[in-house]
C-alpha positions as CSV (number, residue, x, y, z in Angstrom):
1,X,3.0,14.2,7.4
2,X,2.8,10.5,9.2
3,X,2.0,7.5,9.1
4,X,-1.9,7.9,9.2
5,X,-2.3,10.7,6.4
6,X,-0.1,8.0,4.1
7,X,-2.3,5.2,4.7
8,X,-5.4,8.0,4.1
9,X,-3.3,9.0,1.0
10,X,-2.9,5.4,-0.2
11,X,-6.7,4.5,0.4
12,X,-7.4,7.4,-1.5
13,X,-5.1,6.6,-4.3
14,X,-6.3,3.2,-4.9
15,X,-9.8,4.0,-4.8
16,X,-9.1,6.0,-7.9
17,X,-7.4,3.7,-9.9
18,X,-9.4,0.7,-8.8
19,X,-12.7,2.1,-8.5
20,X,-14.2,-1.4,-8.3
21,X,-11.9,-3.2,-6.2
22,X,-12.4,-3.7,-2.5
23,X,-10.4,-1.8,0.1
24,X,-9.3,-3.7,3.4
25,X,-7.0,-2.7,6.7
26,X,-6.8,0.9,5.6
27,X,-9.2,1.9,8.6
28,X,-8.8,-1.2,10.9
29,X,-11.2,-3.3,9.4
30,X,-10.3,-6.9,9.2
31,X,-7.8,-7.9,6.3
32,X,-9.1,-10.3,3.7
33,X,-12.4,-10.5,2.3
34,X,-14.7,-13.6,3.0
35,X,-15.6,-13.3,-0.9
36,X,-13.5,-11.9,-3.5
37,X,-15.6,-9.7,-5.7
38,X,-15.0,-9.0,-9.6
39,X,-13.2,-6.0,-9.2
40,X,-10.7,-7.9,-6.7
41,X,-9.3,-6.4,-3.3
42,X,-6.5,-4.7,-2.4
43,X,-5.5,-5.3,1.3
44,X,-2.9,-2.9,4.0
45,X,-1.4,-6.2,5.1
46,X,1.1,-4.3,7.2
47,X,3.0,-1.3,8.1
48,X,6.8,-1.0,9.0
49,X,8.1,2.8,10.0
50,X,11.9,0.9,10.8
51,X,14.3,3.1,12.4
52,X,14.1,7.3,11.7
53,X,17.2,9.3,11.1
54,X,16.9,11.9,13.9
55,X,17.8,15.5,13.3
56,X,18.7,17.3,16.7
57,X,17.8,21.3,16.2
58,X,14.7,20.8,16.1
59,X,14.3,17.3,16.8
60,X,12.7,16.1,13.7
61,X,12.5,12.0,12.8
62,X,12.8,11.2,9.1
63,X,11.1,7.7,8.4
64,X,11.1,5.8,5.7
65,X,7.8,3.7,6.0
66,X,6.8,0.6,4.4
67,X,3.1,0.0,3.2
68,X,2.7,-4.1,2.6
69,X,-0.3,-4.3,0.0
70,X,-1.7,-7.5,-0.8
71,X,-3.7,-7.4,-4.0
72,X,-5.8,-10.0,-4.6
73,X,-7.2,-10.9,-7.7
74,X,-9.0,-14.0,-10.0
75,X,-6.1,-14.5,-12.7
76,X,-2.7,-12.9,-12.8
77,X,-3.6,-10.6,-15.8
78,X,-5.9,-9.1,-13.5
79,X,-3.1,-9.2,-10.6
80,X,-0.6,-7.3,-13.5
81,X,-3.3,-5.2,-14.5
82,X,-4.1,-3.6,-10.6
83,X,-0.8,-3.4,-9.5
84,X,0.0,-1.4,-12.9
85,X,-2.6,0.9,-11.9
86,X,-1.9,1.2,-8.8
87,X,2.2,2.1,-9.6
88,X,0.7,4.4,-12.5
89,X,-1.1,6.1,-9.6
90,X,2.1,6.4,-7.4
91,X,3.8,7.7,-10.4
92,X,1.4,10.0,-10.9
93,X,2.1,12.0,-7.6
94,X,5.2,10.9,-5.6
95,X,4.0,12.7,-2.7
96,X,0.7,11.0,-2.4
97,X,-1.4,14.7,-2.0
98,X,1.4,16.0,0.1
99,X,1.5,13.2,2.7
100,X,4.7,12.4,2.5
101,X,8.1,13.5,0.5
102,X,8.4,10.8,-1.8
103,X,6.5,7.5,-2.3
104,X,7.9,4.9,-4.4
105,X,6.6,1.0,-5.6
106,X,8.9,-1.8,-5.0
107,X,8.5,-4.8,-7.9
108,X,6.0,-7.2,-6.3
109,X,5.7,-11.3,-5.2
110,X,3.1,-13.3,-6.4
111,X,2.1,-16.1,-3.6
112,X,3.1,-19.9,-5.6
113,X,0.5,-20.9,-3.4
114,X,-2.7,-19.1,-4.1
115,X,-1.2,-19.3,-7.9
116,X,-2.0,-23.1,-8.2
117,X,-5.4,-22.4,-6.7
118,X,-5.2,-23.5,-3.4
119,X,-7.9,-20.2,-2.3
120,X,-8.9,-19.4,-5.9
121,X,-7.3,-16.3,-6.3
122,X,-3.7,-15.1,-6.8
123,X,-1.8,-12.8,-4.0
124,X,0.1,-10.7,-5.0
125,X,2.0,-8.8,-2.6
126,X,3.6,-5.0,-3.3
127,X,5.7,-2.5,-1.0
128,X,4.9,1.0,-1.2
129,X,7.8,2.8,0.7
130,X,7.1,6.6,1.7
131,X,9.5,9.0,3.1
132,X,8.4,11.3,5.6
133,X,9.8,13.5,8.3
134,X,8.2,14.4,11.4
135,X,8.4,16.3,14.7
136,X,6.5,13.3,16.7
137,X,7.9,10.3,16.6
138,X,4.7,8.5,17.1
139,X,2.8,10.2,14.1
């Protein structure tokens, strides 16, 4: 369990309830798309491990990580409609595969700014939080 098998995990999950969506940040890649395509794009805007808990015998960190996703999407019916898919996926399997002990969606902002049309689309922005222990506290 860590931070990069979530991420993997997270890819993985929205690639199956989003088949046609774009995927961006999971890997590296830069974050938003020059063009947003029909299926829209769902983007790893960020990733906050905070502070671990720290249990001393063994030494084992226990992190409570969260995944910033930034869906982006023509209309907010299509916004709705991805993020419920995406939470229905979560749902699904809490532990993302086994990557972590519990993942969990956190209700989600919609940008006032990109809703009057400023870029075209609407951003809406959703915090997956996974809990995770590990030995390394770098992983």
């Amino acid at each position: 369990m860590g931070r990069d098998a979530i991420r993997s995990a997270l890819e993985a999950l929205i690639a199956t309830a989003l088949p046609n969506a774009q995927r961006r940040g999971f890997a590296g890649e830069p974050g938003k798309p020059d063009r947003l395509e029909a299926g829209g794009a769902v983007v790893l805007a960020g990733v906050d491990a905070g502070e671990p808990e720290i249990d001393l015998n063994p030494p084992t960190y226990h992190y409570e990580a969260a995944f910033t996703l930034a869906v982006l999407a023509d209309t907010i019916e299509q916004a709705d409609t991805m993020l419920t898919a995406i939470g229905a996926g979560i749902a699904a399997d809490r532990t993302l595969g086994g990557a972590c002990e519990w993942a969990e969606g956190v209700s989600p902002g919609l940008d006032e700014e990109t809703m009057a049309g400023s870029d075209g689309h609407v951003d809406a922005r959703c915090i997956v939080t996974a809990a995770y222990a590990t030995q390394n506290p770098l992983g």
